[in-house]
C-alpha positions in Angstrom: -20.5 25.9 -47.4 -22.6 22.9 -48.5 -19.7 20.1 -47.2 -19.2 22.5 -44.3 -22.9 21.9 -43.2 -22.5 18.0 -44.3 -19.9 17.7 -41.8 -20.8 19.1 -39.1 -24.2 16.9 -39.4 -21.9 13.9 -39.5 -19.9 15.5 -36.5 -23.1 16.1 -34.7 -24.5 12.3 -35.6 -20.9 10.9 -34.6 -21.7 12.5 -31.1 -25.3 11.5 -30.5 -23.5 7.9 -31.4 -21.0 8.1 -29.4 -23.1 9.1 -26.6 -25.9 6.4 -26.9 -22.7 3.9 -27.1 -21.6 5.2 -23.8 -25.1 5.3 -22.5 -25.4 1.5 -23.7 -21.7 0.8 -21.8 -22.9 2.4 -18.5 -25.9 0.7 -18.6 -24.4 -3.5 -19.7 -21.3 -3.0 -17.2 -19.4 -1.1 -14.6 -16.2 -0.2 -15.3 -13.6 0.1 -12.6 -9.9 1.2 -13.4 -7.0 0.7 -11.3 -3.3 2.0 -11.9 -0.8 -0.5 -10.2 3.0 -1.5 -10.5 3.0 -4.5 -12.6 6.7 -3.2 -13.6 9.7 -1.6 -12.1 10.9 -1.2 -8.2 7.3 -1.7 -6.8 6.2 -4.9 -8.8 6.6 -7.0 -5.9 3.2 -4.8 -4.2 1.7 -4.6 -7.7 1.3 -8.3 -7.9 -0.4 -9.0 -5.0 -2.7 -5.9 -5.6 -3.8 -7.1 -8.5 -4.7 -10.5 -7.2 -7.0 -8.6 -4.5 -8.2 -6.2 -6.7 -9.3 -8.7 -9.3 -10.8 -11.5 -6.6 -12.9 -8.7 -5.0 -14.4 -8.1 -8.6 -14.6 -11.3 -9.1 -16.1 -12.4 -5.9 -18.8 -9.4 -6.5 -19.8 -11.0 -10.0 -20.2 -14.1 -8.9 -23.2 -12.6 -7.2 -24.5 -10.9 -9.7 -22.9 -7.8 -10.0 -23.8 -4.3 -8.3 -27.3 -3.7 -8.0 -27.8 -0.3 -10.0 -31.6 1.3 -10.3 -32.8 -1.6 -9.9 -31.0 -4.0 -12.3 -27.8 -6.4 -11.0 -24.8 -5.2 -13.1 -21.7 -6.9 -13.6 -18.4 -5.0 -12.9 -15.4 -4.8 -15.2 -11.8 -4.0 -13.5 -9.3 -2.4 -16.4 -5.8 -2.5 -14.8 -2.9 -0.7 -16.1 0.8 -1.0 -15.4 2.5 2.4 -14.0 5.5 1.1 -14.0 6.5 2.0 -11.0 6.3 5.9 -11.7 4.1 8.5 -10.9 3.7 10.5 -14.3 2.8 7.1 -15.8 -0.2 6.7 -12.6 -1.2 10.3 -13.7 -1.4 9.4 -17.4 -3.2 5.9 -17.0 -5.8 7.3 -14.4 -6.7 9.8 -17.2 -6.6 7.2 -19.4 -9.3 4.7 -17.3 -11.8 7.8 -17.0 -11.4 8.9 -20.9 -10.6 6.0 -22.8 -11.6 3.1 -20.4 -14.8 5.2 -19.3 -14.2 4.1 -15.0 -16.6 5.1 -13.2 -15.1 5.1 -10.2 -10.7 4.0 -9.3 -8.5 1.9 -7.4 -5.5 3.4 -6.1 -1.7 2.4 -6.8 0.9 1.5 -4.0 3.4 4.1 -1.8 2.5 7.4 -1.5 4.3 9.1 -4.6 1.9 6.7 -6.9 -1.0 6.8 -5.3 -1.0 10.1 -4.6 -0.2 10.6 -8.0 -3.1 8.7 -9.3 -5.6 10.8 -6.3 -4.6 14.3 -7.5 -6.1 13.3 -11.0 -9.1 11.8 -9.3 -9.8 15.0 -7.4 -9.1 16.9 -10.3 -11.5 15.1 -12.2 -14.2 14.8 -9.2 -14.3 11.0 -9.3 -14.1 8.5 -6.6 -11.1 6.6 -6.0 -9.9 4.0 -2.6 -6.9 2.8 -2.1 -4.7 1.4 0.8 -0.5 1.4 0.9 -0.3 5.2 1.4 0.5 5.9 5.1 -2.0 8.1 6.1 0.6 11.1 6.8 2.0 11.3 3.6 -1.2 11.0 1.8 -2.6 14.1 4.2 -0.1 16.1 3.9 -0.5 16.6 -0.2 -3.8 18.8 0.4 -7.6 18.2 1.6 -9.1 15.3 0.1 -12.6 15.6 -1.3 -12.7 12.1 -3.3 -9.8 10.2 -2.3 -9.8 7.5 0.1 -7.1 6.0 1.7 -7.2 2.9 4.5 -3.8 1.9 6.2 -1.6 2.7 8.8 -1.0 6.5 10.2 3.4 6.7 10.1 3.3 7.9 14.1 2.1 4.6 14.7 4.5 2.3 12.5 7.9 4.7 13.6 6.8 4.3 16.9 6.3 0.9 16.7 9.8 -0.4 17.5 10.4 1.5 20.3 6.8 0.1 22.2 7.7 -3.3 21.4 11.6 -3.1 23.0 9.9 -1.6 25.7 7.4 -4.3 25.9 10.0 -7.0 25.8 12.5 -5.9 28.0 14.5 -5.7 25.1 18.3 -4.5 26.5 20.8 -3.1 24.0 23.1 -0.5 24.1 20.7 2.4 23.4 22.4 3.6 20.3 20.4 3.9 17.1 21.6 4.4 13.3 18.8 5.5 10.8 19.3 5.1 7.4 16.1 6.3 5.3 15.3 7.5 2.0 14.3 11.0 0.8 10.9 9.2 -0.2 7.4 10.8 1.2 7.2 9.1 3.6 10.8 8.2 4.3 11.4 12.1 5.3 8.6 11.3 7.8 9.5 8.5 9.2 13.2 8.7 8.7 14.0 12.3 9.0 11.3 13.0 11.9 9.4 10.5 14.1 12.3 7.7 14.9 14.9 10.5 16.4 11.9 12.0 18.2 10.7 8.6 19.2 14.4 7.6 19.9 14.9 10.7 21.8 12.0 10.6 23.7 12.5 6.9 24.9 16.5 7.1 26.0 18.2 6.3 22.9 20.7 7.8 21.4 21.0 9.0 17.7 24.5 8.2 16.4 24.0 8.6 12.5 21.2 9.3 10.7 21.6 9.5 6.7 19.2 10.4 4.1 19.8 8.6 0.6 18.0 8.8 -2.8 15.4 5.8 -3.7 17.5 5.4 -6.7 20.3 4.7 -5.0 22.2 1.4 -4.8 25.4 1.6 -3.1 25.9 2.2 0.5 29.0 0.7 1.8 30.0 4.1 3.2 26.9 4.8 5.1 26.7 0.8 6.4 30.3 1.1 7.6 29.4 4.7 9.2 26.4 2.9 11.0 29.0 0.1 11.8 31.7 2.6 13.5 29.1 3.7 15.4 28.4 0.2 17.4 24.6 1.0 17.2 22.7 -2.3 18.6 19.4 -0.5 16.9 19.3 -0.1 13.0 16.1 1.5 11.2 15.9 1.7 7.6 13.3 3.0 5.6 13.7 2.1 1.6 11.7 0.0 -1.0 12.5 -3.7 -1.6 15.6 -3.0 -3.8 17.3 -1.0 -1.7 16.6 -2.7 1.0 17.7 -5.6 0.0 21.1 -4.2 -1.4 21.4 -3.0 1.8 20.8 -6.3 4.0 23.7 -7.6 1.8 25.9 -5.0 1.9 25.1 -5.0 6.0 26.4 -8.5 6.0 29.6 -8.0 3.5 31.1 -5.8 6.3 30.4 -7.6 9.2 27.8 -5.2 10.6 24.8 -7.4 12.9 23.2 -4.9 15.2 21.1 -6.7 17.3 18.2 -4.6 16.4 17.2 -4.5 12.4 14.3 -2.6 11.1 13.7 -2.5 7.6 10.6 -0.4 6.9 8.7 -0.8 3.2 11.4 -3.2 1.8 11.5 -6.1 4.3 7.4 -6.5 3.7 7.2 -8.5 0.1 8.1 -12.1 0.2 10.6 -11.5 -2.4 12.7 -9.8 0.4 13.1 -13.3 2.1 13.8 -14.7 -1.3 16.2 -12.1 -2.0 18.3 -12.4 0.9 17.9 -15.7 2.0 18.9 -16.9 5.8 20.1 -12.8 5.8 16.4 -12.3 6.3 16.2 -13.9 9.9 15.5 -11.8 12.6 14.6 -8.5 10.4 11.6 -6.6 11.8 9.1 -4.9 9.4 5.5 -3.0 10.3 3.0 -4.8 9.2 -0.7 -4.7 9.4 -2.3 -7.7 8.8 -2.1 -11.5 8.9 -4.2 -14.5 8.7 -4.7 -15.2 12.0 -6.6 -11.6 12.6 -10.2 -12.2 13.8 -11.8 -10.4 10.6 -14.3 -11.9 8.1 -12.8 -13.8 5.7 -9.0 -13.4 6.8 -7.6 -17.0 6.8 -9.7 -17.5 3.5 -8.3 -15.0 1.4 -5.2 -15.7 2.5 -5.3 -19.8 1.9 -7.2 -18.7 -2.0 -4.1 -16.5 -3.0 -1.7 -19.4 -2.2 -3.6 -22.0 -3.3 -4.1 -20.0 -6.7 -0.6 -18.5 -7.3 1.6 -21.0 -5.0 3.0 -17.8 -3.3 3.3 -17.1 0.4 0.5 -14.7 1.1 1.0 -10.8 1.5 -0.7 -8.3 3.7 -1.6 -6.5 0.2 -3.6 -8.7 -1.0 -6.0 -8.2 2.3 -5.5 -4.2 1.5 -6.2 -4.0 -1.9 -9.1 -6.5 -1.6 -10.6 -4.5 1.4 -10.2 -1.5 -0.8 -12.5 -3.0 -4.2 -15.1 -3.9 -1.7 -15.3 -0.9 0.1 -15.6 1.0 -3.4 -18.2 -1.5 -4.6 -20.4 -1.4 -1.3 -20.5 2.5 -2.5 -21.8 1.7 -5.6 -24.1 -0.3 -4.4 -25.3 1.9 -1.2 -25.5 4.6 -3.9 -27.6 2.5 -5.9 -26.4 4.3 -9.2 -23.3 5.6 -11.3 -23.5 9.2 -9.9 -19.8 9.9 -9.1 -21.2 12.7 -6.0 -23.1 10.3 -4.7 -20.6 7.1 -4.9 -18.2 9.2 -3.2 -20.9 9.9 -0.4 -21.6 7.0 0.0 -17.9 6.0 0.6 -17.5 8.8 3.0 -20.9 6.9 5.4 -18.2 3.8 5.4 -18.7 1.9 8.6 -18.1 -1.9 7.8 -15.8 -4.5 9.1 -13.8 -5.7 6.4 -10.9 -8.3 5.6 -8.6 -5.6 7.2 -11.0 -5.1 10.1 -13.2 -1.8 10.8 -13.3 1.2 8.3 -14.5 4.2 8.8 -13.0 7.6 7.3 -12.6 10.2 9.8 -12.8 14.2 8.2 -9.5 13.7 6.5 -10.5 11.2 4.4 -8.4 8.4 6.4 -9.2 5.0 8.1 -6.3 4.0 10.4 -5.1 0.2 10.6 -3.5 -0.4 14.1 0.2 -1.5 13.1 2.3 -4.7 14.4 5.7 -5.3 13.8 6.5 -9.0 11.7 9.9 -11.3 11.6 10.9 -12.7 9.1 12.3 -15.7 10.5 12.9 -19.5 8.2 11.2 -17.8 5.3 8.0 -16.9 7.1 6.6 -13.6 8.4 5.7 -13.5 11.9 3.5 -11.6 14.0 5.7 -10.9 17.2 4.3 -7.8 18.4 2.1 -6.7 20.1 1.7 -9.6 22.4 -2.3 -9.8 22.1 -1.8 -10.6 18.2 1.5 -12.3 18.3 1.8 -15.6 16.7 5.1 -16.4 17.2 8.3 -15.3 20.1 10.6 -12.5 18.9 14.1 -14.0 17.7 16.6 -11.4 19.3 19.1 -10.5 18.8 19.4 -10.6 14.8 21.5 -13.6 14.1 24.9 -13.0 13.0 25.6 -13.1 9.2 27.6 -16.1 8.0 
């Protein structure tokens, strides 16, 4: 009885410690955790997320920190690899709010991680922002109380194509192949809006296939597209699949004059990847240098100056996201999860990305344009008012 009562005075001293440590962490620092794909499939979107995560932070210290009851704090970012799967994102976002004590997260990268990484925030009742999740796919899970997502809505990217050929005066044969993955967002895309779109605007749908995003192989579905004599190919798959794809596209002898590769054309490493194959493919994009927002050209001309990489439109994403969740903080003026997230949802600020401000579904749309690759460079060639470079058509011919 005696040790009983001994212990539980240490147990109860071990708490009152453990709490005045916590106390003492809150009040020295402010932790923000992020859950990103430093590994796996996605790694190509995790790297340049963690680039703009980590400037955003850094940027805000340099300053001082986040100005909490009274007293300039500095902020700490813990970032942990989820591999490129979503029960890993669930697992490390309950590890930053636990272990790493995070106040407040960052969001991961396509809609099954992210999403991943929000239901735990909800769960939990603590803020998290975060941008690659078309807004669709990250609606249609449930109704968001503390997730917040910025990017572009999937009606206007699938669309996107079609406006632009119609733009253009772009003539072809008015055939169209789609080849898209059973993904989130490639059932909506894929499996939805580009045979409405197609439909709706005089084309013809002559195959349209649904694969795994595991998948690797797809001569048979290439040569299906290729029987078909489509001029218009849209594919929806992540960077390794789409590149398997470009090649095998090219090992049969199948150049429509049309190629969209949604997700997988966006990272540099595509053009790597694939080389001169890379010319003429089309990918939605939502940002670029050249866009008349604060800061743009900068943070574009620091990431390649830092990491001798061509820049990515995540970097601008990601970086937009840390400062939106830091101007929280600091509109909240303290470490009160309820009121950082209200604080989020009173958004209205012009960012690297341009304007944000979430509507009742907890989204902030970013109007879409579609980018060439063409020599190794992504170009912005539609729509015409934020072009910066002529639209190579048709798709050059493999060789």
């Amino acid at each position: 009885m005696n040790f009983q009562y001994k212990l539980a005075q240490v147990s109860i001293a071990a708490c009152l410690l453990a709490g005045a440590m916590s106390a003492t962490h809150a009040a020295d620092e402010i932790v923000i955790g992020a859950s990103i794909p430093l590994s796996g499939p996605l790694a190509g979107f995790g790297m340049y997320q963690k680039w703009g995560y980590e400037t955003a932070v850094k940027d805000q210290n340099k300053a001082g920190g986040i100005l909490v009851d009274g007293k300039k704090i500095p902020v700490r970012l813990v970032i942990r690899d989820d591999k490129t799967d979503p029960n890993v994102t669930a697992s490390n976002s309950e590890s930053l709010l636990s272990r790493d004590n995070a106040v407040a997260l960052l969001g991961s990268c396509t809609p099954a991680l992210v999403n991943a990484g929000a239901l735990v925030a909800e769960r939990r009742k603590v803020p998290i922002v975060a941008g690659c999740d078309p807004l669709g796919a990250f609606r249609s899970v449930r109704k968001w109380n503390y997730a917040w997502v910025m990017f572009f809505d999937e009606g206007d990217l699938a669309t996107a194509p079609f406006r632009m050929m119609n733009d253009y005066g772009i003539v072809t044969n008015k055939k169209v192949a789609i080849l898209a993955d059973n993904g989130p967002d490639g059932i909506v895309v894929g499996g939805k809006i580009w045979p409405e779109t197609a439909k709706a605007n005089g084309y013809s749908v002559e195959q349209s296939t649904s694969f795994p995003t595991d998948a690797q192989q797809f001569t048979s579905m290439v040569a299906q597209a290729k029987s078909t004599g489509a001029d218009v190919v849209l594919v929806d798959a992540i960077p390794p699949q789409a590149i398997a794809m470009r090649k095998q596209m090219a090992s049969a002898g199948f150049s429509p004059k049309v190629l969209v590769m949604e997700k997988g054309a966006e990272p540099e490493f595509f053009a790597q990847a694939t080389g001169k194959l890379a010319d003429g493919v089309l990918v939605g994009g939502y940002w670029d240098p050249s866009f008349p927002y604060p800061g743009a050209a900068d943070l574009a001309k620091r990431f390649e100056s830092e990491t001798k990489q061509t820049q990515s439109q995540h970097i601008a994403d990601s970086h937009a996201a840390a400062q939106v969740l830091m101007d929280a903080i600091a509109a909240a003026g303290t470490l009160d999860r309820e009121k950082i997230n209200a604080a989020i949802a009173k958004t209205n600020k012009t960012y690297v990305i341009g304007p944000v401000k979430f509507d009742a579904t907890n989204t902030s749309a970013i109007p879409i344009t579609l980018m060439q690759w063409q020599s190794g460079k992504a170009v912005v060639v539609w729509p015409k008012d934020r072009a910066n470079g002529k639209l190579l058509f048709p798709l050059p011919e493999a060789k």
